[in-house]
N, C-alpha and C positions, 0 to 999 in steps of 0.2 A: 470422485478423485479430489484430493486435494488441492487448492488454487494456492500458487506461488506467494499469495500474500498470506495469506493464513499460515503458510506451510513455516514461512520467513519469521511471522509474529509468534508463532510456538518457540521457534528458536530462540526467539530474544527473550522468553520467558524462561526459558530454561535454561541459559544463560547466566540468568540471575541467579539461579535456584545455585547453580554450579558455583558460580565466584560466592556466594554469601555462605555455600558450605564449606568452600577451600577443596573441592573435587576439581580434576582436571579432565574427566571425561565418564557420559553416564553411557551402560548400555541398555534398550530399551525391546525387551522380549516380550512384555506381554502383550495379547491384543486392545485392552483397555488401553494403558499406557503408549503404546504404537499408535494406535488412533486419535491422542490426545495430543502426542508430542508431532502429527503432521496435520492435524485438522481432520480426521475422518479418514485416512487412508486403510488398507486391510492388509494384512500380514500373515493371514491363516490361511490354511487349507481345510485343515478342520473344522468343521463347526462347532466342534462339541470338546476345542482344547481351551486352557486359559493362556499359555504359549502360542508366538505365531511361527511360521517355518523360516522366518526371520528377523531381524533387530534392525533397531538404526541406533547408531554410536552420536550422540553429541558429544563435541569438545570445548571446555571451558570461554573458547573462541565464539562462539555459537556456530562453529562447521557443521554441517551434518554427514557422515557416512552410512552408505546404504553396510547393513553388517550379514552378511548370508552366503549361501552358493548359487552356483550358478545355473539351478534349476529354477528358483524365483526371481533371479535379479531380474530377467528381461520384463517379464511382465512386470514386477513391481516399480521398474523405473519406467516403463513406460506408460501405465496407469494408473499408476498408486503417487509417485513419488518425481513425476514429472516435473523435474525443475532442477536448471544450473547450480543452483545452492548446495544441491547434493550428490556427493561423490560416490563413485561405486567400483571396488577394486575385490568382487566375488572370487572365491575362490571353490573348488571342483567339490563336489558332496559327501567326498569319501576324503578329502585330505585334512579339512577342520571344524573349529565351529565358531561362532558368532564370539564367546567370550576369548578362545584361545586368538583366534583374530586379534581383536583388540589390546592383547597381553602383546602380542609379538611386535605390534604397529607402533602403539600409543607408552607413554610414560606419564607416572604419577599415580595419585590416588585416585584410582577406576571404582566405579561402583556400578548396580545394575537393580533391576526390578526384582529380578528372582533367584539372586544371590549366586547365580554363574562366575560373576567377575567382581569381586571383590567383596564391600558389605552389600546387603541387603536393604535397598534404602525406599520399598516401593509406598511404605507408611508416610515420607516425606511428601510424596506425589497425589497425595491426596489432592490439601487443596487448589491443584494445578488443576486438577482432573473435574473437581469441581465449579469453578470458574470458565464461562463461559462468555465468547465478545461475538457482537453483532454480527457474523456472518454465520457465527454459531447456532444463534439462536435462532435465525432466520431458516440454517438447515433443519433446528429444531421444528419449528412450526409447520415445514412441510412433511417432517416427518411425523406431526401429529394428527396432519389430514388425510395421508395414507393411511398409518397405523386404524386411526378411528374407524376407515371407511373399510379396511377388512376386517374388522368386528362387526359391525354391522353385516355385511356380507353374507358372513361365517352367522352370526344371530337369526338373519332370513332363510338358511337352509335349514333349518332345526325343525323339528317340528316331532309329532310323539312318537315313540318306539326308533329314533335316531340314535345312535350308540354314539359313547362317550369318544372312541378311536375316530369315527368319521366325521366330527365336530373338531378333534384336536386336527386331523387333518386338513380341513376346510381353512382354517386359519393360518395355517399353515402357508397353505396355496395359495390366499387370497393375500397373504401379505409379502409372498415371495414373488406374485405376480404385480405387484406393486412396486416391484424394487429393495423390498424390505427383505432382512433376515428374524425370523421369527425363534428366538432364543429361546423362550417360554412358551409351552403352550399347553395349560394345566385346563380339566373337565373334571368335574364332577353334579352328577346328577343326585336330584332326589335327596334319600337319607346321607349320599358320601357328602354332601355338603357339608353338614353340620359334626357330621364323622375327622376328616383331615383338613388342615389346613394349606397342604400342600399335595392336591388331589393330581398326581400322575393319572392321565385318562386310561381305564381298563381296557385289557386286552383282547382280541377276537378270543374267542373258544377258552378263555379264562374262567375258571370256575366263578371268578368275580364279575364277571365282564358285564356293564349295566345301559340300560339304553333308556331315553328320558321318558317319562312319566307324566310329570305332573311341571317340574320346573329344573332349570340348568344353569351353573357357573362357569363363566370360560373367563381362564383369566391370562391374557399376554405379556409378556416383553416384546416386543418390537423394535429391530435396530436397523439404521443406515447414518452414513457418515460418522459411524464410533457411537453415535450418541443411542441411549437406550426411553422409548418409551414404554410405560407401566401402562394396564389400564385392567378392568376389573367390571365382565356384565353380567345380567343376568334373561334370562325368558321365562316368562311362565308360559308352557304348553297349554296348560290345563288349569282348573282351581290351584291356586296356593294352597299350602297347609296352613291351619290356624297358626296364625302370631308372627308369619314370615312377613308379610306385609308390613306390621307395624315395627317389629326389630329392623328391615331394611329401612325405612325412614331415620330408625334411632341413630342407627349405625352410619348411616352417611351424615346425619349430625354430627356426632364426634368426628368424622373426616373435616366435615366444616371449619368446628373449633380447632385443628389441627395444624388446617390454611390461617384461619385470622391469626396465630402464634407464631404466623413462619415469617419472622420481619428481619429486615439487614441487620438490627442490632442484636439480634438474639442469637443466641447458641440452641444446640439441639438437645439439650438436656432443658432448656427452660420451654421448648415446647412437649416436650416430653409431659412434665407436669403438666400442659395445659390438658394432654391426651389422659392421662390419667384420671382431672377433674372430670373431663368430659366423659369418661366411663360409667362412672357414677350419675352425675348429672341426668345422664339419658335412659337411665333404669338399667343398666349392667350389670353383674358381680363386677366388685372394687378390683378383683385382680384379673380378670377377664384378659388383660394385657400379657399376664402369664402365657398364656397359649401360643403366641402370637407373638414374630416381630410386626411392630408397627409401621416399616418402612423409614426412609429418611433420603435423604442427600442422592441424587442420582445426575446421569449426564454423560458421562464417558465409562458410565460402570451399572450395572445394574442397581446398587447400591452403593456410592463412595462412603458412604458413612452411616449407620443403618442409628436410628433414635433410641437412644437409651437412658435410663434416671443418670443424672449427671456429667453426662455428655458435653466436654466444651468443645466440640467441632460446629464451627459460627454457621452460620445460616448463609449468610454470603462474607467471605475473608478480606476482611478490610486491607489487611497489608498486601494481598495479590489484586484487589482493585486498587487501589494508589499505584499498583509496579505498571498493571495496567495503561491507567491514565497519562503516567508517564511516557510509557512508549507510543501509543497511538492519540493521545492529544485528553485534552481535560475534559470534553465534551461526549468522550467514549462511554457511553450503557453499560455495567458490566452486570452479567446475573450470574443465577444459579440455577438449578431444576431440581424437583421433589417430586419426591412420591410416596406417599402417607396411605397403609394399608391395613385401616382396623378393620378388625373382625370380632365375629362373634358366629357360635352356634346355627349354622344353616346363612349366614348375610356377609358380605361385606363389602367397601369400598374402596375403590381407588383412582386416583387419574394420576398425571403428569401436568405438573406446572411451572412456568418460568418465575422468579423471584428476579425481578430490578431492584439494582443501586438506590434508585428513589422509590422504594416500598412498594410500588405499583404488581400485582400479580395477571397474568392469566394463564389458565386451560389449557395445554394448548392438545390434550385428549377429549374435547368433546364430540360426542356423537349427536349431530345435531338431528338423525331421524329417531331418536328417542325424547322425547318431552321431558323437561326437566321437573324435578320434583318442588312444590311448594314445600317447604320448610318451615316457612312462618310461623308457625304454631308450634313445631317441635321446638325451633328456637328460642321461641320467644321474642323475635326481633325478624326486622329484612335481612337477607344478604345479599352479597353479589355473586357467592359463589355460585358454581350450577354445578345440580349432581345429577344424574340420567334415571329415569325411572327403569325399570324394570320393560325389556321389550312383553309385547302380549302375544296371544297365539295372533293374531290377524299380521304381524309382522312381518310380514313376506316380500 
């Protein structure tokens, strides 16, 4: 649930956003932007929508109104949205909706996330969504100890002739048994590795349906308090196939050069080109990035801003850190989170990471019962990053 300060410190950020556009009230429908504009709060029923079954209306005041019927208010103001700051005048499920509400209540120019009530302004909400302050990141980190440790969990049940369905489930559970909402949960064994990059786990009694072999990908999203963790593992049951071993070294190299590129001063088109260099560099096809997004910008969104050649969406937004600082004092941390996911043909990498205001990065997806890989020599250089080896069969 959301804590009354957080809830309070979103408002006065979007406050800003409001008077610096000349908007007198925003409505906020989707589940990313809901969770962003209260600190983590939940506004779905559905898991599987990008709308939640309700809104909340900010007014250029920084007011908040709970915006919906009166089949979610209770609960949501009394565990989501817990706090005097926020008003709630629901109305019955059959008489309106969330935008026509705010048409009949509010005056001026209204806008919203998904173009219900006026423009469409949810491109502006980026770097809100991206920026993250200290209580944030704090929820981040413990959502990185969770998430990690049902991957791990989910990696210890695995073992040969396990079907790709009861791996995607296991993850599932073990991150729902955690507290977590598991958004992603992609399998592929064997040949589908190197086959999709975006391997939905096969079906029972599917003509495709595959069960592991020889080695297995699972790769999550992981979310609680709005905030989403990426992460990306693998098992080898059995021998690897020649060449998987050393492309996965390769490949979690260029993740490396991905992180050392991800600095407060930089945008994401200039780490872009560092990913590119780094394809090459590590023995890839030059366009190998063709196949593949590369990941980028994450935090209240599975991806706020995904990496691409030219990209000036900043790495961490200088002008929402000063609005920042300004409101909760000069001494305030502000970050960011990433998630950088190259691939290639049968391998790839990814974790979750925080970015500080002062350059500083960490992890915060590590799996610390997998041993991290020396890299040294693919690099050519130390680093600090850590990337996770590969679980083995004795993994249990």
């Amino acid at each position: 649930m959301a804590t009354p300060s957080l809830l309070e410190t979103r408002a006065l950020l979007l406050k800003e956003l409001l008077q610096r556009n000349g908007w007198q009230g925003i409505l906020l429908n989707r589940i990313d932007n809901f969770a962003m504009a209260t600190g983590g709060a939940r506004n779905y029923v559905s898991t599987q929508a990008d709308l939640g079954a309700c809104g909340i209306f900010i007014q250029e005041d920084g007011t908040l109104h709970y915006a919906g019927n009166s089949i979610e208010s209770t609960r949501v103001m009394d565990e989501e949205l817990a706090s005097p700051t926020c008003m709630a005048n629901p109305f019955l499920w059959f008489e309106d909706s969330p935008a026509s509400w705010c048409r009949k209540n509010f005056d001026g120019t209204l806008v919203s996330d998904d173009g219900s009530l006026g423009e469409n302004v949810d491109g502006a909400l980026a770097g809100l969504r991206s920026i993250l302050l200290p209580e944030e990141s704090e929820n981040y980190r413990r959502l990185g100890v969770d998430g990690a440790s049902a991957m791990e969990a989910t990696l210890r049940s695995i073992e040969v002739g396990t079907s790709e369905t009861e791996i995607s489930a296991r993850l599932i559970y073990e991150g729902q048994r955690r507290g977590c909402r598991v958004s992603v949960s992609l399998v592929a064994a064997d040949d589908r590795i190197a086959r999709y990059r975006h391997p939905l786990p096969t079906l029972p009694g599917s003509p495709h349906e595959q069960h592991v072999k020889r080695y297995v990908m699972v790769v999550g999203g992981i979310q609680r308090d709005g905030l989403v963790l990426s992460l990306t593992r693998f098992k080898a049951v059995d021998t690897l196939p020649e060449g998987v071993a050393d492309a996965y070294r390769r490949i979690c190299a260029v993740d490396v050069r991905m992180q050392q590129a991800t600095r407060p001063d930089q945008h994401l088109g200039e780490v872009f080109t560092a990913c590119q260099r780094a394809y090459t560099e590590f023995g890839f096809q030059e366009n190998e990035w063709h196949n593949h997004h590369q990941g980028g910008s994450t935090g209240y969104a599975g991806r706020t801003s995904k990496g691409q050649p030219g990209s000036t969406f900043p790495c961490l937004d200088p002008e929402w850190a000063t609005i920042v600082r300004q409101k909760l004092g000069a001494d305030t941390t502000v970050s960011s989170a990433f998630a950088w996911n190259p691939s290639a043909p049968g391998v790839k990498s990814e974790d979750t990471f925080l970015l500080h205001d002062n350059g500083h990065q960490e992890i915060i997806s590590q799996t610390p019962g997998l041993s991290p890989m020396d890299l040294t020599t693919t690099l050519g250089e130390e680093t600090d990053v850590i990337k996770a080896s590969m679980a083995t069969p004795d993994f249990r």
